[in-house]
N, C-alpha and C positions, 0 to 999 in steps of 0.2 A: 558457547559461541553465540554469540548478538546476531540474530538478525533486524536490522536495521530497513529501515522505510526512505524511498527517495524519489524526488520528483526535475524531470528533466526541466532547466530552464530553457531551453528551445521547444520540445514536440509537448511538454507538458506531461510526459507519460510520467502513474506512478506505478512501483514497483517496488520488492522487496528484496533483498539481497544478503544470504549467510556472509558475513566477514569475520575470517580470523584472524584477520591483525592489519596493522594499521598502510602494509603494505600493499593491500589485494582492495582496498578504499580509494588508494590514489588512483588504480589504472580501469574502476571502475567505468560502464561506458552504457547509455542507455541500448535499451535491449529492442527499442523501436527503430531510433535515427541512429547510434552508434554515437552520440555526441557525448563530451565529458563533462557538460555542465551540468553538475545535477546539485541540489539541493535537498541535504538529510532533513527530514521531515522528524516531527515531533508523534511517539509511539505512544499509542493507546494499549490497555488490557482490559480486559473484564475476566470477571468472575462469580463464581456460577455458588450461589447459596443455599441450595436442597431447591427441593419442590419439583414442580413437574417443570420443560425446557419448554419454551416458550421463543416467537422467533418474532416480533411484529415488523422487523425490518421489511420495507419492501422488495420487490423482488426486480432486478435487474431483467433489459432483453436476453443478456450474456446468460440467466442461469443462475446468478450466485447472487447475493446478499448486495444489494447497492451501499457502494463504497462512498455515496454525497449523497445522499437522501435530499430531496428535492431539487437540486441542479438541473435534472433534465425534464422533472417536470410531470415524469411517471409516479407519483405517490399519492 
């Protein structure tokens, strides 16, 4: 089952969403403003080759891994 990446065209929020079928996609609805215009975003992976884990991502105020690296201008 796909989880799939989306970004609201009104509040801009992105977010991630399990969908199992093409039905649970349409009534999709942002999880900020509740609106349905949202825009499937293009999905990244990585993978991890031996060695020791290494993180140089900068570090968001939120805690977790900054999802635009340089946008806000913290890196």
């Amino acid at each position: 089952m796909p989880i799939y990446e989306y970004r609201c065209a009104d509040c801009g929020t992105k977010f991630e969403k399990l969908v199992r079928n093409a039905g649970e996609a349409a009534v999709l609805e942002c999880p900020s403003c509740g609106q349905k215009r949202l825009d499937q975003q293009l999905s990244t992976f990585s993978a991890h080759a031996g060695g020791s884990a290494r993180n140089d991502a900068p570090m968001c105020p939120s805690g977790g891994a900054c999802p635009t690296p340089g946008a806000c201008g913290l890196n």
